[in-house]
C-alpha positions in Angstrom: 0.0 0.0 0.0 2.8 2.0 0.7 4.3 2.0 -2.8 1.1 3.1 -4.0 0.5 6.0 -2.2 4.1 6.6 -3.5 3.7 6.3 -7.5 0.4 8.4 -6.2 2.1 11.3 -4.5 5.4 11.6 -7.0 2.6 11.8 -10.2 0.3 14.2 -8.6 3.6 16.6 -7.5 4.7 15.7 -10.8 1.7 16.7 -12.5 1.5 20.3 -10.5 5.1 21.6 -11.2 4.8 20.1 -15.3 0.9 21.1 -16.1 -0.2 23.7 -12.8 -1.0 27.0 -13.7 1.0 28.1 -10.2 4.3 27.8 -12.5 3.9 29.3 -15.9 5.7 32.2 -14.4 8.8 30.4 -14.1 8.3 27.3 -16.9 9.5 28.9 -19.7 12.5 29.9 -18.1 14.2 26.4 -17.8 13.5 23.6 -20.1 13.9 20.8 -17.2 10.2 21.5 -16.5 8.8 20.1 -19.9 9.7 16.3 -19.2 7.6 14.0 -17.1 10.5 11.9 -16.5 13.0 14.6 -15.3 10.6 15.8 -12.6 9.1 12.6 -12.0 12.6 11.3 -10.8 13.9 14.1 -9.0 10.5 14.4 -7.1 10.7 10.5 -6.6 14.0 11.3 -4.8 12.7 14.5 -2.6 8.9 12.4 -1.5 11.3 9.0 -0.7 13.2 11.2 2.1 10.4 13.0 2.9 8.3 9.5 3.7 11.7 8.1 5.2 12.2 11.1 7.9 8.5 10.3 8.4 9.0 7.0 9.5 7.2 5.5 6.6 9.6 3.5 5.2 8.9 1.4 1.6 12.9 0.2 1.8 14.9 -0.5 4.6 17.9 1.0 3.0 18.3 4.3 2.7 20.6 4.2 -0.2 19.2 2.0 -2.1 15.6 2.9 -1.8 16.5 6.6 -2.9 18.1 5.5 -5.9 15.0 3.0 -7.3 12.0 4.7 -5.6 13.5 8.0 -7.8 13.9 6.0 -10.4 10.3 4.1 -10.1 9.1 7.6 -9.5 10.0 8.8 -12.9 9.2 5.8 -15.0 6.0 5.6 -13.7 4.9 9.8 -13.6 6.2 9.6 -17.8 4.1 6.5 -18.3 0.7 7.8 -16.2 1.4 11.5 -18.2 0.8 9.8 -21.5 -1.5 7.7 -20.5 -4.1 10.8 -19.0 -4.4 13.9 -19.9 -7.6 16.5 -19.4 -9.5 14.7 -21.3 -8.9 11.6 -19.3 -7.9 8.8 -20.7 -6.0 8.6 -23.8 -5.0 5.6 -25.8 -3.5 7.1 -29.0 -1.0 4.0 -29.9 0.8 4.5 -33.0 1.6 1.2 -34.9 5.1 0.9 -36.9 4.1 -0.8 -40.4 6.8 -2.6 -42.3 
C-alpha cells in the first residue's frame, strides 16, 4: 500500500510543477520543467526522504531505496502522463508498419 500511495504522490507533484498554472511564471525559463520523467525522478528522490524522515519507510535501506524509488518515481509519472491527460484517458498507440 505504501508504494502506491508513493507512484500516487510523485505523479500528482509531478503533474502540478509540469501542467499547474501556479508555474507558468517560471516554466518557460528552464527547459527541465517540460519532461515528465526529469521531474518525475527528482521528485521521486525528494517524496522518498520525505516519507523516510516520516517514518514511513517502503525500503529499509536508505541508499538504495533513494536511488529506485527516484527512479520508479520517474518511469512511472512519464508513463501515467501519456496515459491521461484532461481529457482523461488517452489511448492514441501508433503502430510501426513494415
Amino acid at each position: 500500500m505504501n508504494l502506491v500511495l508513493f507512484i500516487l504522490i510523485c505523479y500528482g507533484l509531478t503533474s502540478i510543477l509540469i501542467w499547474g498554472k501556479i508555474f507558468n511564471a517560471i516554466r518557460p525559463k528552464y527547459s527541465f520543467f517540460h519532461c515528465s520523467q526529469c521531474v518525475g525522478a527528482w521528485v521521486g528522490f525528494l517524496v522518498f526522504f520525505a516519507l523516510w524522515f516520516s517514518g514511513i519507510k517502503i525500503i529499509d535501506n536508505i541508499y538504495y531505496g533513494w536511488f529506485f524509488m527516484g527512479c520508479l518515481s520517474g518511469g512511472t509519472s512519464y508513463i501515467l502522463d501519456r496515459l491521461f491527460s484532461d481529457d482523461g484517458l488517452s489511448l492514441n498507440v501508433k503502430m510501426k508498419q513494415d
